[in-house]
Every structure is written in C-alpha cells, then in structure tokens.
C-alpha positions in Angstrom: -13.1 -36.3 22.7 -12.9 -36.9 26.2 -11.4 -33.7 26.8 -15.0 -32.2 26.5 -15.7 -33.5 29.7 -13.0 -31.1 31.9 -15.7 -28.7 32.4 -13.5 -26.5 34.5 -10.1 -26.5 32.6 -8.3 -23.5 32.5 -4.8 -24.5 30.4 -5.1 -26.1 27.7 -1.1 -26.3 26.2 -0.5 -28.7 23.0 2.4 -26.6 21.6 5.2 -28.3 19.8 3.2 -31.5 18.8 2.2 -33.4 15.7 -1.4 -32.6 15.9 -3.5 -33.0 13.0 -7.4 -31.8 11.8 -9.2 -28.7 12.4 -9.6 -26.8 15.6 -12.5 -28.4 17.6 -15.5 -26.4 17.5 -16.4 -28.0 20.7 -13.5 -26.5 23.2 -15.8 -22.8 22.4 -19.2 -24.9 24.2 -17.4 -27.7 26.8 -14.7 -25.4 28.3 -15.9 -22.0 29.4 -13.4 -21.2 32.0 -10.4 -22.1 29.2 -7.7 -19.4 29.9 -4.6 -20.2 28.2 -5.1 -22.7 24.7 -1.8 -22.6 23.1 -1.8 -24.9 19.9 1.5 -23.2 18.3 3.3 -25.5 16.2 0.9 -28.2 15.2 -0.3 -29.2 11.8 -3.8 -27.7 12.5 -5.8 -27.0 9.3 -9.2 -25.1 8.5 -10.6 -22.1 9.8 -10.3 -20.6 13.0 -13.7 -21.9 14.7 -16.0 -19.0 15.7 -17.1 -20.8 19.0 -13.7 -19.8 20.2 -15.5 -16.1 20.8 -17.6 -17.5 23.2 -14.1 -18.0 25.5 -14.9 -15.3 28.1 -12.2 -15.9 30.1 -9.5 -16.8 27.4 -6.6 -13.8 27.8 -4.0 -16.0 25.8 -4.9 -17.4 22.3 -1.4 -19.0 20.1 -2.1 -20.9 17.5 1.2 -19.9 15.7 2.8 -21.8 13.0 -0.1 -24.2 11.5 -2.1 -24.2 8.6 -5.0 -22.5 9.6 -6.9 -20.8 6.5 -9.9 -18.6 6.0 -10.3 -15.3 7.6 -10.0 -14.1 11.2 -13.9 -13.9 13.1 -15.0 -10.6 13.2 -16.8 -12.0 16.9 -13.1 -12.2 17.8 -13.7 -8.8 20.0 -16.4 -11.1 22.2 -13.4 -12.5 23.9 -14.0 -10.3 27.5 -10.7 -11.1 29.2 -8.7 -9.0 26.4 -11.4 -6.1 27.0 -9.0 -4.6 29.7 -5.5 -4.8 31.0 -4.8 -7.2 34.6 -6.1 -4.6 36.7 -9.3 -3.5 35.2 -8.6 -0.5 34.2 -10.3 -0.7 31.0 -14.4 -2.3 29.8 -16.0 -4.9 31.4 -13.2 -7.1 33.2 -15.1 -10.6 34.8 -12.8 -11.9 37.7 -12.0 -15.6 37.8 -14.1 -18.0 39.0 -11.7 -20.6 39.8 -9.0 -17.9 41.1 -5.3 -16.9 40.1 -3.5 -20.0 38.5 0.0 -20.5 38.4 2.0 -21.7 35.4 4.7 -21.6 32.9 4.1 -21.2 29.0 6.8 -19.8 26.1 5.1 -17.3 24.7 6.1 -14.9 21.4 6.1 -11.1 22.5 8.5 -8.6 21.1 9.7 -11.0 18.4 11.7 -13.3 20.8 10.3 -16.6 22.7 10.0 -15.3 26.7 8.9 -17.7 29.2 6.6 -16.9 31.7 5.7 -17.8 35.1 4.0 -16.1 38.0 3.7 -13.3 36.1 1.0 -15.5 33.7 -2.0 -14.0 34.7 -1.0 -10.3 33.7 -0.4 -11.6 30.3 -2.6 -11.4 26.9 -1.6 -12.5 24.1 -3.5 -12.6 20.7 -0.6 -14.8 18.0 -2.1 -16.2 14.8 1.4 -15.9 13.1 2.7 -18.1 10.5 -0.7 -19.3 9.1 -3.0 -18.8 5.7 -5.3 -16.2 6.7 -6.8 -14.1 4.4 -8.8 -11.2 3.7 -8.9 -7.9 6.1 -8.1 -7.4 9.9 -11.1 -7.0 11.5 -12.0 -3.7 12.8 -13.7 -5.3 15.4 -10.1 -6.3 17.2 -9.7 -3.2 17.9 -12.0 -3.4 21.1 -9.6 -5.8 22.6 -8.3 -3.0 24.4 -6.3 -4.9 27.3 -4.6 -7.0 24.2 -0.6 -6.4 25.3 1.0 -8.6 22.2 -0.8 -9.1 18.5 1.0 -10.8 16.3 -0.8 -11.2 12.3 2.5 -12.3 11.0 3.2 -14.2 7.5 -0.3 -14.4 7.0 -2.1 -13.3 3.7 -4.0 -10.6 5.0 -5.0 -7.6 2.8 -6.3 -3.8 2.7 -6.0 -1.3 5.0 -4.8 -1.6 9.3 -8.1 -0.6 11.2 -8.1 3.3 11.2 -8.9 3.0 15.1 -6.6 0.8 16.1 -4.9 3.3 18.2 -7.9 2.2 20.5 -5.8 -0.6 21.5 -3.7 0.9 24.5 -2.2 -1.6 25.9 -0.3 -2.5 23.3 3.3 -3.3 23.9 4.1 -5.5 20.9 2.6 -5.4 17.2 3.6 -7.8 14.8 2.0 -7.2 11.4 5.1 -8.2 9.0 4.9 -10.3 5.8 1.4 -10.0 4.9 -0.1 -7.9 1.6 -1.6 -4.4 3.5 -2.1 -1.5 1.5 -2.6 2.4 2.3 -1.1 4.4 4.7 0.2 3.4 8.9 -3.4 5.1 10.4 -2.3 8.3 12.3 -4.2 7.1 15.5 -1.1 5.0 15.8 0.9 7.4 17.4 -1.4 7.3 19.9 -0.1 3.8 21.1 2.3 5.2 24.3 3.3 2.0 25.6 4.1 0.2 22.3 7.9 -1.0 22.4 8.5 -3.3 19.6 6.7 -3.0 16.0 7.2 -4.3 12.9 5.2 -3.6 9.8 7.8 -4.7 7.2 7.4 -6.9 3.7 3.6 -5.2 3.1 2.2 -2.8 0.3 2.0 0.4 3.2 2.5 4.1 1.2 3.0 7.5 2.1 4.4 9.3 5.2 5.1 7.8 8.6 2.4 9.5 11.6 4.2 11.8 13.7 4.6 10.7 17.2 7.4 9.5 20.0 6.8 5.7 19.7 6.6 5.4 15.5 9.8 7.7 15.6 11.9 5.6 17.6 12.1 2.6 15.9 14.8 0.9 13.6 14.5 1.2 10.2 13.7 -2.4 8.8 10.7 -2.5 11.4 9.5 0.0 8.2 11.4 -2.2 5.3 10.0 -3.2 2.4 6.9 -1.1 2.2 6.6 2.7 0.0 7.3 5.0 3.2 8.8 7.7 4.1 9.3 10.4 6.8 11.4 9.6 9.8 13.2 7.6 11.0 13.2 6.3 7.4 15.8 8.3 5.2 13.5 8.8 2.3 12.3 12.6 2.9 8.3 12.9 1.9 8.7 16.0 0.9 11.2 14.7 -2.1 8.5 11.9 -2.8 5.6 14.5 -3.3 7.8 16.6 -5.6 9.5 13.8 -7.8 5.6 13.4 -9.4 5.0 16.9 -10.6 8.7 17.4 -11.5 8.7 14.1 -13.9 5.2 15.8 -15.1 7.0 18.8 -15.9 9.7 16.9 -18.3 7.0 15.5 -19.9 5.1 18.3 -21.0 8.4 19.8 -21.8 9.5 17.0 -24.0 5.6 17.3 -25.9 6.2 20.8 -25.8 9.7 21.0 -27.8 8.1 17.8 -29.5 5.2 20.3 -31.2 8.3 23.1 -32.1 10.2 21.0 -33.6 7.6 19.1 -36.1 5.8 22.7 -36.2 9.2 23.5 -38.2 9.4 20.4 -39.9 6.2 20.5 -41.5 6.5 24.0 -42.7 9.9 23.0 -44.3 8.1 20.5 -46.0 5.4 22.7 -47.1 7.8 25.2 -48.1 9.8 22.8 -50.5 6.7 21.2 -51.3 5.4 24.6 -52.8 7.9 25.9 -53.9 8.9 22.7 -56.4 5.3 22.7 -56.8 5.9 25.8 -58.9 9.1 25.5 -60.1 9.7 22.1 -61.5 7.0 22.7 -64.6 9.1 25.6 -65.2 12.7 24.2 -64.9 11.1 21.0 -67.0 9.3 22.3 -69.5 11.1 25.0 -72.4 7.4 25.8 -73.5 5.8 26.2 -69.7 8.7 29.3 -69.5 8.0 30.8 -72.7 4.7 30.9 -71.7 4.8 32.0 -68.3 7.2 35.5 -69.3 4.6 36.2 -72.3 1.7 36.4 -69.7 3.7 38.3 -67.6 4.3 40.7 -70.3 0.8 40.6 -71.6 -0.1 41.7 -67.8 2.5 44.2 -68.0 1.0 46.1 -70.9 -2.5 45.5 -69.6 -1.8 47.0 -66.4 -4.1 49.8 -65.8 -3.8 51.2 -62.6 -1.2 52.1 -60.1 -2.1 49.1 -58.0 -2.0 46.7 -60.9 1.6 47.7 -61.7 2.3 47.7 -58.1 1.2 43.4 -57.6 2.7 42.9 -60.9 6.1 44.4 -60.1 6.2 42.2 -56.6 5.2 39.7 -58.4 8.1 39.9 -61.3 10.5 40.3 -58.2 9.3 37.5 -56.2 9.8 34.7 -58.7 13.0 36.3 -60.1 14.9 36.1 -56.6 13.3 32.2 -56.6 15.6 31.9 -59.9 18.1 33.7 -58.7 18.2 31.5 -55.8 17.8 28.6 -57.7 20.8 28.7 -60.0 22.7 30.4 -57.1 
C-alpha cells in the first residue's frame, strides 16, 4: 500500500512474480505519471480495473499470462499516450512531464520476447494475452491509433473484429489467435501498411480474405483454423460460393427423380389395383361370368344407335384383350 505514496513513478515492472489478488484500483488515482506497469506473469485475478483509463501517460500496458476475467473497458481508448505514434504525428500527444526515461523491459511484439532499451520510449504496447476475458473487443480501441503491438490472445473474446480497426495505423503486430470471433477479417484491414506479423488463427472467422499487400503476404497458419479462403490460403472462394448451390442442385435433383419414380409406382399400383378390382369377381365366381356375357348380350341386342354399337364393341374388345392377357 505504500506504493501509493510514489506520486511520480513512472515504471512500475512486477513481471515474473508470485503476485496474488486483483489489480489495485488505486495505481489509476495515486500514480498519474505511471508509464510502463508490466504485471505479466502473476497470479492476478478479477477484472481489469477501469481507473487504469485514467493513465494518461501509460504507452505500455502487459498484464500477460494471469487470471484476469470480465471484459476489456470500453474507457480503454482514454489512455492518451497510445493516441499517437513517438513523434506526434497522430491526436492529442501530451509530452512528459518528468522527461525521456531510460530502461530495459522484455516485451512480447511479433510473437517472440524482444528486450528493449533506449529505444523504450518509442514503444507501445497494449498485451492482455493469456487471460479470461470475455465478451467483444471494444470498438473503442480502435482510437489508440499510436498502438504499435495488440495482443488479445487466448482470451474468450467473441463476435465480430471492430469494422474500423484499420483506424489503427501504427500497427506493426496483431495478435488475435485462440479466442471465439465470428464473421468476416473487416476489409479496412488491408488498410494497415506497416503491419508485419498477424495472426488470427484458432477463431470462428468466415468468408474471403480482404484484398491488400500486407493480408496477402502472410504464412498460411497465421489464417489456420478459421472458415477462410482467398489468398494466400489455398481454398479458392470462388469454389466455396459454388459448392452451396451445386449440393442444392443434387438435392432437388434427388426430390425430383424421387417424385418420377413414386409417380410410376403409384400408378402401377393403381393399375393392378383396378384391374384385380375387376377381374378377380370374374375369375372367382362361375355365376359373376355368366352374368356379365348375358348383359353384354342383352346390350348387344338393345343397341339402338350407331354410337351404342360403337361403346359396346370397344367395350367387348377391351375386356377380351384383359382375358387374353390374362391366360396369356
């Protein structure tokens, strides 16, 4: 607790440690000119505190590889110092009140641990990697438009990437892997010319790749384990869009030639079903025969009219080709 008294600390490094609890709320209020607060490899637990937006100066946040829950503060794009790159070049930039410091940290950029020294102060650096958060990125990160490295690995993040976050420009290393996003990479992407390592593997992303030099030149597996396609992936969108309606197709074939075939199944049945129907009395019956020729002949020599003989005689005809037939 006494820690709250160094009113004008600007490193704050308790990496690699056996640290315990939740994030103090209080480092947010007691230590405005924090610049670096690296808590990687702890046993931190809880949410990320929200008085951490109120870090002005802070242009390196790692709290890698803890147990940090909950979801990521929207007021995360408060944090000025990640407004704009080293030279101001982009928002608000608020210069240092203490001046330039000079010191070494081990930082995660590009998927591999790089030490850094003199060089410190160009650096930000945004890793919450290897945590439980949950629910959506922010849209609101993407104002951090001097962020160089975010990295939102093996987390439980869902839903879509921010549509905008090609907004982020400086950009050199995205890290997005292992979590559960869904829909498509956001075409403002491509827009990201200084991006040089990316991975967006082990998520729920669909449909093509956005055209552009950076998203092209990437290896394969930074891509793995998602429903894309389009280059540099192998899977051609083109055959993706087409397998649907083609497996469509076979199916209304297959109901199609399904209808034929039962249309002539059921008049097969019909047919034998009638025709029995008017057979069997008279192959049963001796009397039912008898019968049925003495009222044909009765017709016969009743027949009156040209028309009459006519439907008598295909009548006569019909039934004696279904004998015929029958015995046959």
């Amino acid at each position: 607790m006494s820690i709250r008294n160094c009113t004008i600390l600007q490193t704050l490094d308790f990496a690699e440690n056996e640290l315990v609890g939740n994030i103090p709320s209080w480092m947010g209020r007691n230590l405005p000119y924090l610049t670096i607060l690296s808590l990687r490899s702890n046993k931190f637990s809880g949410h990320i505190p929200r008085e951490l937006c109120a870090l002005s100066f802070l242009q390196i946040l790692d709290v890698a590889r803890n147990n940090l829950s909950g979801s990521l503060p929207s007021c995360v794009s408060n944090l000025s110092a990640m407004l704009c790159s080293a030279n101001g070049s982009f928002g608000n930039y608020i210069s240092y009140p203490l001046g330039y410091f000079t010191e070494n940290l081990f930082l995660v950029m590009k998927g591999q641990f790089y030490e850094y020294g003199w060089t410190l102060n160009l650096v930000r650096v945004l890793d919450l990697s290897d945590n439980s958060l949950s629910g959506d990125i922010p849209w609101e990160i993407t104002k951090l438009q001097g962020l160089q490295s975010l990295n939102l690995s093996h987390n439980h993040f869902t839903k879509r990437i921010p549509p905008i976050i090609g907004d982020m420009s400086s950009l050199e290393s995205l890290d997005l892997s292992a979590n559960k996003l869904l829909g498509s990479i956001p075409e403002s992407m491509s827009k990201l010319s200084f991006l040089s390592y990316l991975n967006l593997s082990d998520n729920q992303l669909t449909g093509k790749i956005p055209l552009g030099t950076q998203l092209q030149s990437f290896d394969e597996s930074c891509y793995a384990g998602n429903e894309l396609c389009g280059l540099p992936l192998m899977k051609n969108c083109n055959e993706v869009n087409q397998r649907v309606p083609s497996t469509r197709n076979n199916v209304g074939k297959d109901m199609d030639r399904d209808k034929v075939i039962w249309l002539f199944v059921s008049m097969a049945l019909g047919f034998i079903f009638g025709f029995w129907s008017v057979l069997s009395p008279l192959l049963i019956s001796r009397q039912w025969r008898y019968a049925y020729y003495q009222c044909l002949d009765e017709m016969w020599q009743k027949g009156r009219s040209f028309w009459e003989w006519i439907f008598l005689k295909s009548y006569v005809v019909f039934f004696t080709s279904v004998f015929l037939f029958m015995f046959l």
